[in-house]
N, C-alpha and C positions, 0 to 999 in steps of 0.2 A: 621655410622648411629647414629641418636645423639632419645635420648626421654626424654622432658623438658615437668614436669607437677606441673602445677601452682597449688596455693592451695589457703583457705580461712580461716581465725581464727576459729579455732574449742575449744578453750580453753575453758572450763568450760560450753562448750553447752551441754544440758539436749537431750540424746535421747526422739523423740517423742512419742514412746510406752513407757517410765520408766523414773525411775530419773536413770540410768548409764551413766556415763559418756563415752564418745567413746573412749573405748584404745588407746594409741597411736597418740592422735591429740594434745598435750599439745604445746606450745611453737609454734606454726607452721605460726603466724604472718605476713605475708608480706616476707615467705621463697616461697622454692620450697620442693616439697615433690619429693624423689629422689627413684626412681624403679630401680632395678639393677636387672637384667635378668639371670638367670642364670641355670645350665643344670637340680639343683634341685628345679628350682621354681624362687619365686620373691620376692626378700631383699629389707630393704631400707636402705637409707645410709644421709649422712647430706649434699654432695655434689649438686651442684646444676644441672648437667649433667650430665646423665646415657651415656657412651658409649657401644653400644653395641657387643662384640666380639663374631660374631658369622657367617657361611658361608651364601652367598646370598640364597643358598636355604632353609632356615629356618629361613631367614628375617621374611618373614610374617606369621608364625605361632608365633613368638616370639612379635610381634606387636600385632597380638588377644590376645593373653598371657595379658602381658601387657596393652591393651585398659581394659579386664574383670577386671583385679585388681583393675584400678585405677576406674574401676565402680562402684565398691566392698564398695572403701572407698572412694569417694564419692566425686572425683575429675574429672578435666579436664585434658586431656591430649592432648599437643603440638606435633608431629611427624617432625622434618624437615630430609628430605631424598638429600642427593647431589645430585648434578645433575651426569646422570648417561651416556652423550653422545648421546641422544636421538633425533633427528633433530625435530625441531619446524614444525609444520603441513604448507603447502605453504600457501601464500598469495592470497585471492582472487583477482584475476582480475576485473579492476577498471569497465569493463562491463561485468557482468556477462553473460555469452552466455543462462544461463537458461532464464534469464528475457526477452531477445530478441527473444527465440524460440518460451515464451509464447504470447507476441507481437500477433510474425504471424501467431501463429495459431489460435489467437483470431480472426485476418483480413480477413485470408482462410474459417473460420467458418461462421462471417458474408456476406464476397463475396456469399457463396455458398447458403443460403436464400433466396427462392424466392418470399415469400409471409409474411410481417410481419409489425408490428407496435413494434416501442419504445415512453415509455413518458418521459420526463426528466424533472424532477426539478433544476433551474439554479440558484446560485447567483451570483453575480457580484460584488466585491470590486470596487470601483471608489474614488477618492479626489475632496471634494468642492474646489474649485478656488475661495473662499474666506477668508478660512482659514486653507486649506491644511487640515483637518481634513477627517481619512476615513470612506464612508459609505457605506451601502449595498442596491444593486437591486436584486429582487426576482424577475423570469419569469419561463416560463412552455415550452416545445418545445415536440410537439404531430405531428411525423413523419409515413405515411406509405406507404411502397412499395410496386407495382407489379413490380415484374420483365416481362421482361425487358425493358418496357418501359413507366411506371405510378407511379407516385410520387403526393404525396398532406404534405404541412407542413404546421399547425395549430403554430403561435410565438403570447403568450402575455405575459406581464410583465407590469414592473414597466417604463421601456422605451418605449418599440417595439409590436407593435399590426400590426401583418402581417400574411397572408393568401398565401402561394404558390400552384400553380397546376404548373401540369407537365403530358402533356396528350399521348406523345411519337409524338407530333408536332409542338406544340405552349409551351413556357413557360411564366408564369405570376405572378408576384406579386401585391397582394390587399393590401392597410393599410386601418383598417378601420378607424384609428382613424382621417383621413384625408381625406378618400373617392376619394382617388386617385392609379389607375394602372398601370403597364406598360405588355404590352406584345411582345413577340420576337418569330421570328423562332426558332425552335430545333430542335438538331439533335435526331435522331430514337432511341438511347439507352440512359439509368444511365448514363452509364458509361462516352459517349461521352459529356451527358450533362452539366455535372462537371468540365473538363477540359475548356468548352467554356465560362461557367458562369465565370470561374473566368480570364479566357485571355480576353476575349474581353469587356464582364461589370464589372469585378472588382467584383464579388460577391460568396461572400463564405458560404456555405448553412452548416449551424450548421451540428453537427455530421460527416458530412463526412470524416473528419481525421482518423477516426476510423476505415471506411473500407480499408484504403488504405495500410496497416500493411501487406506485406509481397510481395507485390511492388515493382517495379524501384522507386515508388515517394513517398516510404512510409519514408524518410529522416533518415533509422537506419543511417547513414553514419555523423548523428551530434550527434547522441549519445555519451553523453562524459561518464556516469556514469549510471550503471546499474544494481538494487539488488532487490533481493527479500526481503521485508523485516519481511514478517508474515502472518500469515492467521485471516481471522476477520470475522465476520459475517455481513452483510450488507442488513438490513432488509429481515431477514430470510436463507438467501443464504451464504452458507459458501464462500467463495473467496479467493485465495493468494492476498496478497497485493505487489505489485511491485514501488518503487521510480527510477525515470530517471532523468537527467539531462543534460540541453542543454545550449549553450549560451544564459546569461540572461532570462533563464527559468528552473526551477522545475515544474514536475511533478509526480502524482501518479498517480495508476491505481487498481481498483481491479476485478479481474477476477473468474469469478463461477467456480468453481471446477468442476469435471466431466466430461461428455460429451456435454456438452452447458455451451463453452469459450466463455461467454457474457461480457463485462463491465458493471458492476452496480454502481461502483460510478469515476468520473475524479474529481480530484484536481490539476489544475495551478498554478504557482506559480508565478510573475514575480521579478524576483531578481537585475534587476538593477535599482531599484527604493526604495529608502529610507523606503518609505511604507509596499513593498511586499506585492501589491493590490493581491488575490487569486481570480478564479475562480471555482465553483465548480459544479458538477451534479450531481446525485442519478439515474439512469438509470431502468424503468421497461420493459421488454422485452416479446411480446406477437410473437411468432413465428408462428402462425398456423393460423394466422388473413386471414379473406375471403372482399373482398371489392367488388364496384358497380362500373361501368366505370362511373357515374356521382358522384362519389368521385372526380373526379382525371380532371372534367370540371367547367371551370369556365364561370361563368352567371354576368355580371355586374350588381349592383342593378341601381334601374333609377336614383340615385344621383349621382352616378362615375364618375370620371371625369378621361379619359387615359390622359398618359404623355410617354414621352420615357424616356429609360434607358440612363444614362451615358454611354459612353464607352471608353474604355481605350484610350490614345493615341497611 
């Protein structure tokens, strides 16, 4: 065990209570001031390395020892200790199993809600196709359920001004900005809703990813990279903060502490593109929300004009 303690020119410095000069600091230049350990106490010697001969179990009383002296006079002290055999702590695994449990219990959390509103505040990176430079869209996405079967989502922005119902038989989207509808049969639940919007019209209703965390289709199974990375505050709500990564996407997530596993903010990332346009949201969560069955029906104003849906081929 080696103890290497640097020093500082003390030559001719003036203590700051008196003019005495500090014993013993003359000469001491751009040396080492050298502690020698020893069974009556603590020497010093002109070498530049103390070894210290002494049994491992009075290693470390002879290191307080020594750390007090060299406090004493008014030095730093270096400790390098060998290494002593001791296996290096494992490597975390590239998907952390905690990050994935918090996942789905965030998913289980919100399946199990039967009555609620979230607002979210969105940007949008995009690139002008005129000179590739990136910019930002701001939009708002004002979602609420009954379970199980009434949905209404309120989308404006900088793009998209759109009005959905979802009455547990008809579905429809309004734009106002266009004065144009469509509406479709549905099926009786959420749950069944979701799957057919996006098989048969190609339509993928904001947020829904979120519930589906703990799922056959919630996609842990492209999870390449998974970590916790810290806890943050997120206007007002503490949260762990979690980073994933998938093909050609990063994402984050942060998740409220406690007993309401909510998401308060998403950040996307897309990474095979030179730019790495992000996507972002700030999530408010109203759990206890009561609504009206004419929330959830829609009345064409006399200007509308219906259209049908695309549908897949």
């Amino acid at each position: 065990m080696t103890v290497i303690v640097p020093t500082w020119d003390f030559s001719g410095r003036k203590n700051e209570r008196g003019n005495r000069s500090l014993k013993g600091s003359t000469a001491l230049l751009g040396r080492h001031l050298t502690i020698r350990v020893c069974a009556n106490g603590l020497q010093t010697r002109n070498a530049a390395v103390v070894m210290l001969q002494a049994s491992s179990e009075v290693h470390m009383s002879l290191l307080r020892r020594a750390a007090l002296a060299a406090a004493a006079l008014g030095v730093s002290m270096v400790v390098a200790i060998p290494a002593t055999g001791a296996k290096a702590p494992p490597l975390k695994p590239a998907v952390d199993p905690d990050a994935i449990a918090a996942l789905h219990k965030m998913g289980e959390f919100l399946r199990e809600q039967q009555n609620f509103s979230v607002q979210a505040r969105t940007t949008t990176d995009d690139l002008l196709k005129s000179s590739g430079q990136k910019v930002q869209f701001g939009g708002t996405v004002d979602l609420k359920i009954r379970r199980p079967d009434r949905m209404r989502m309120d989308i404006a922005g900088d793009r998209r001004n759109e009005r959905i119902f979802y009455d547990g038989k008809t579905f429809t989207v309004f734009s106002d900005r266009v004065g144009f509808y469509a509406t479709a049969p549905a099926p009786g639940t959420l749950a069944e809703l979701t799957e057919v919007l996006e098989k048969r019209f190609l339509f993928d209703l904001p947020l829904a990813d979120l519930f589906y965390w703990g799922t056959e289709h919630d996609g842990t199974a492209a999870i390449q990279k998974a970590a916790h990375v810290g806890v943050a505050n997120i206007e007002g709500f503490m949260c762990d903060h979690y980073a994933f990564r998938q093909k050609d996407v990063d994402w984050e997530l942060w998740i409220e502490q406690g007993g309401r596993p909510v998401p308060r903010k998403v950040v996307i990332t897309t990474t095979n593109e030179a730019a790495k346009p992000q996507h972002s949201m700030l999530l408010n969560w109203d759990l206890g929300a009561k609504f009206d069955d004419s929330l959830f029906t829609f009345s064409p104003p006399p200007n509308a004009h219906q259209i049908e849906f695309a549908k897949s081929k």
